[in-house]
C-alpha positions in Angstrom: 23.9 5.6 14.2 23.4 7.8 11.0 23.9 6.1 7.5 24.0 7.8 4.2 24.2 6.5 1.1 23.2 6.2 -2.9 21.3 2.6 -3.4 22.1 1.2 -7.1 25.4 2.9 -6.6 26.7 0.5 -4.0 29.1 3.5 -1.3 27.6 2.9 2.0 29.1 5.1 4.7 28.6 4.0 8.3 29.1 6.2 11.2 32.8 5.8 11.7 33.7 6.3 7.9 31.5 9.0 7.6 33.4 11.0 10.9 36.7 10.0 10.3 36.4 11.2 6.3 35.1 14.5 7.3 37.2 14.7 9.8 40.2 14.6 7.8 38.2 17.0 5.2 38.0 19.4 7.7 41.6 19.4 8.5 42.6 20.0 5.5 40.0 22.4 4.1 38.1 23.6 7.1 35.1 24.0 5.0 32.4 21.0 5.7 29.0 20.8 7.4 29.0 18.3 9.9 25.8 17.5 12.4 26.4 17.4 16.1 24.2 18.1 18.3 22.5 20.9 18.5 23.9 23.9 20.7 20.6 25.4 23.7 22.8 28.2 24.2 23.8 29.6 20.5 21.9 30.3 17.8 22.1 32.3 14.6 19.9 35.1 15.3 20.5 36.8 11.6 20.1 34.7 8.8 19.1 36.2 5.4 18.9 35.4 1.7 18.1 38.3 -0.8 18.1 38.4 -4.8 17.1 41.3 -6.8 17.6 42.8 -10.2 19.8 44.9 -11.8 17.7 46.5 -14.3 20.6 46.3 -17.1 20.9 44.3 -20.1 23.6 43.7 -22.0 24.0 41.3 -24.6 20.1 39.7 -24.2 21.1 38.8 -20.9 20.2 40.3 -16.9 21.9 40.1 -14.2 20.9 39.1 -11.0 22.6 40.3 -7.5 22.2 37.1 -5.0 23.4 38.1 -1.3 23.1 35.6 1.7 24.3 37.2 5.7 24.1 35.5 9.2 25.4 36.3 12.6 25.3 34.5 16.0 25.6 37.5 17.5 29.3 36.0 18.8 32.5 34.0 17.3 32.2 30.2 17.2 34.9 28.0 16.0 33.4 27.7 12.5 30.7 29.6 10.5 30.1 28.6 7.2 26.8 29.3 4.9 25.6 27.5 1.8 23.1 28.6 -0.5 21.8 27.2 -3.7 20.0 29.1 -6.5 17.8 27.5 -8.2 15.8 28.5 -11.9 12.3 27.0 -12.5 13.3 24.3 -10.2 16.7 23.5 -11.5 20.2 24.4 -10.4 22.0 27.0 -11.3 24.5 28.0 -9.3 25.9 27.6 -5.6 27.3 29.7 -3.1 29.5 28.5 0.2 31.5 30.6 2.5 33.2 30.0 6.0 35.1 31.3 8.4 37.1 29.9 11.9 36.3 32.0 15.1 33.4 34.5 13.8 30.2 34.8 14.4 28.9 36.5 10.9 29.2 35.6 7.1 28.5 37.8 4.5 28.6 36.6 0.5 27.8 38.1 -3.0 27.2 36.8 -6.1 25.8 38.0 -9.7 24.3 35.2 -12.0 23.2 36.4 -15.6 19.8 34.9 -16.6 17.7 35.0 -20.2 14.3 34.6 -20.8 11.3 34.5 -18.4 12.0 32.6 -14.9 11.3 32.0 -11.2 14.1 31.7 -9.3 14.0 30.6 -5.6 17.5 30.8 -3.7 17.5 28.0 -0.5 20.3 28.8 2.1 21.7 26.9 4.9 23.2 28.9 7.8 25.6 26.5 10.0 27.9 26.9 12.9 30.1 24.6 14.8 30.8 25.2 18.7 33.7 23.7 20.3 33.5 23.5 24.0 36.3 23.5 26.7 35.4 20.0 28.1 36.3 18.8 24.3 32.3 18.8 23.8 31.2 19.7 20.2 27.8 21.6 19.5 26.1 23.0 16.5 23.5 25.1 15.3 21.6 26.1 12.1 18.9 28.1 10.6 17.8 28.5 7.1 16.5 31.3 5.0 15.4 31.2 1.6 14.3 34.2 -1.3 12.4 34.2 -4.7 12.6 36.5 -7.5 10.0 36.2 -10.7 12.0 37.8 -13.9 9.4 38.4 -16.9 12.2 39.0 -20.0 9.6 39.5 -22.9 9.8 41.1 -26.2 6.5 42.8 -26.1 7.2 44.6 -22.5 10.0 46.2 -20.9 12.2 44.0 -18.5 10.7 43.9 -14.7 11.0 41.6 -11.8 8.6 40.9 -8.8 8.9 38.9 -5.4 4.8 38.9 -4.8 2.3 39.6 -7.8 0.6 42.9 -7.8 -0.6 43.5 -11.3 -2.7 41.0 -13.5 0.0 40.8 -16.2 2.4 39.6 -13.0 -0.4 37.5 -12.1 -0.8 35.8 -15.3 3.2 35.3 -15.8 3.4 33.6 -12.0 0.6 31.8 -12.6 2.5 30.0 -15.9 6.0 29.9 -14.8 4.9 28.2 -11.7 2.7 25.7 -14.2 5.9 25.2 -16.0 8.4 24.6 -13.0 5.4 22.2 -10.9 5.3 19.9 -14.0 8.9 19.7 -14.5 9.5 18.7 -11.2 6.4 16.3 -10.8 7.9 14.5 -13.8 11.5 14.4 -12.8 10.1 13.3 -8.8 7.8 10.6 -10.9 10.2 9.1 -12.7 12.0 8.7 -10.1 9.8 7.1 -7.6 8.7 4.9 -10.3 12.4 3.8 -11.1 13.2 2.9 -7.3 9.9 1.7 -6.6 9.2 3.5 -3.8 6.0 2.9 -1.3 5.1 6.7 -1.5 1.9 5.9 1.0 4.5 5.3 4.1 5.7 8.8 3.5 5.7 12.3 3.9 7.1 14.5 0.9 8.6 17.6 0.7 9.9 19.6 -1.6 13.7 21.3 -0.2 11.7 24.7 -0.1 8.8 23.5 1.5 11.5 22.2 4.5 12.5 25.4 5.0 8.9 26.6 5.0 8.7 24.2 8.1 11.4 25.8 10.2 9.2 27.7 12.5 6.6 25.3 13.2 8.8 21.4 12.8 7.9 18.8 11.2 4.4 17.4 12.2 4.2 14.8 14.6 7.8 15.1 16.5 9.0 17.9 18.7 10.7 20.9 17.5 13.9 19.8 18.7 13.9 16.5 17.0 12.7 18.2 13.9 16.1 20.5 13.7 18.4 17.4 14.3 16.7 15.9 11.4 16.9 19.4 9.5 20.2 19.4 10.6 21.5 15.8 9.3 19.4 15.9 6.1 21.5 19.1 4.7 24.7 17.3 6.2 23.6 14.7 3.5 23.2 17.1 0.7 26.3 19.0 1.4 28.1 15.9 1.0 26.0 13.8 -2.1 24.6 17.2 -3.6 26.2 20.7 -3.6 29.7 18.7 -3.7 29.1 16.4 -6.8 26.8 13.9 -7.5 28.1 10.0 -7.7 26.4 8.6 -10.7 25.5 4.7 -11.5 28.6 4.8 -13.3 30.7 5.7 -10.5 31.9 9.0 -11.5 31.3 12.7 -10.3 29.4 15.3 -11.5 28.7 19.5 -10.7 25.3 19.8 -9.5 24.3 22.4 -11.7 21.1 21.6 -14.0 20.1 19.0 -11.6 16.4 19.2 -10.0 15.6 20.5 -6.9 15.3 17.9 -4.4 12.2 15.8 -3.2 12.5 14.8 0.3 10.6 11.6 1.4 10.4 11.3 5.6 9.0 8.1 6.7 5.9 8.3 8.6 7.6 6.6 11.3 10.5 8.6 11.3 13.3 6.2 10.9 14.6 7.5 8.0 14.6 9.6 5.1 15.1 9.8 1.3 16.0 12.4 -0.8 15.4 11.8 -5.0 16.3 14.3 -7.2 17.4 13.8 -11.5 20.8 14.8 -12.8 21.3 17.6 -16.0 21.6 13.6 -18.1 18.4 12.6 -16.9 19.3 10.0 -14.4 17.3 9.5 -11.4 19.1 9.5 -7.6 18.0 7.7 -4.4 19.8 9.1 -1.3 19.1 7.2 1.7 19.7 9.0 5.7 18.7 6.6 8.8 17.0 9.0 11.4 17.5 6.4 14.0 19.4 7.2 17.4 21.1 4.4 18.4 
């Protein structure tokens, strides 16, 4: 049985909420990522997230073209892609398509930027299968992109995936200074705030997960590892890229909030995911990993 929910907050969802609310979401939207399990027989076999620069300025600002593609290679009752771009490790801007009985998503997006930054786009691929014995399936993959964008006065604009020169060298080297202790502060304060046992963890950035795809999580098989993938981004679809439930009970965008710190018990019964709002305020989201 799979729980999620925001401690301080006090909205627990147990298995049967959490089904029968998406459920009904899904009727009337079609557009929600919910885990089943996952599908031997399908997968995506494309999955891709590209961003690159259009070498144009206009009014102090650039513009940067963000693209994200899949295909499972045949139609499936639902596709649907979500990606989330992210700016020296906070959000900027989110991107979510789907489609019923396809097998490929395409989507396109510009965001204009200003100033020096490292941007790092994290996508979720997801498909649902529906079966004719009334059996549901799913499968996922997950691709991810990163674009460095030096906007100085004193050279002319230029962008870079991998450092080549010294002068890109040197810019990496400080933008990734700025965005590590940023991030180290805003995951800080808040496992200081919750008082979390960091020691009976493992922690991961959301970028380093996908970094993980290939190989799994240590310790557990590579299946297990993909259902856990595969619930934790059900979590954050639901208590991230759709709003964020404050301590005060309200809703807010996720844009300007940091990028996510993910905390998987050494024993793997559960998992926690911390991240700060654009007000400053730390959130706890809890997922129990436990089959029951």
């Amino acid at each position: 049985m799979k729980k999620l929910y925001i401690v301080g907050i006090g909205l627990v969802f147990g298995l049967a909420a959490t089904v029968f609310l998406l459920f009904i979401f899904h009727q009337k939207a079609v557009e929600s990522i919910i885990f089943f399990p996952i599908d031997p027989t399908i997968q995506i076999k494309e999955a891709d997230t590209s961003l690159h620069l259009l070498n144009e300025k206009d009014n102090d600002e650039y513009v940067i073209n963000w693209e994200v593609s899949s295909d499972t290679g045949e139609p499936i009752y639902l596709r649907q892609d979500i990606s989330l771009l992210f700016a020296d490790g906070r959000l900027k801007a989110v991107l979510s398509d789907w489609k019923d009985n396809s097998s490929e998503l395409t989507q396109y997006a510009t965001y204009s930027g200003e100033d020096s930054s490292h941007f790092v786009a994290l996508t979720f691929h997801h498909g649902e299968i529906h079966h004719k014995d009334e059996k549901i399936t799913s499968t996922h993959r997950m691709s991810k992109d990163q674009l460095y964008v030096i906007d100085s006065s004193f050279s002319p604009l230029q962008s870079f995936k991998d450092a080549e020169t010294e002068e890109q060298r040197e810019w990496k080297e400080v933008l990734d200074k700025v965005t590590a202790q940023q991030l180290e502060y805003s995951w800080e304060k808040a496992v200081d705030f919750f008082d979390i046992p960091v020691q009976n963890y493992d922690l991961y950035s959301l970028e380093e997960i996908i970094d993980l795809q290939e190989k799994g999580l240590p310790g557990i098989d590579h299946a297990r590892s993909k259902e856990i993938v595969g619930r934790l981004w059900e979590g954050l679809y639901k208590e991230y890229f759709l709003g964020i439930k404050t301590a005060a009970g309200t809703t807010i965008p996720p844009i300007d909030s940091s990028l996510p710190l993910i905390l998987i018990s050494k024993d793997y019964s559960h998992l926690l995911v911390l991240f700060e709002t654009r007000e400053g305020e730390s959130v706890k989201l809890i997922q129990n990993l436990e089959i029951e």
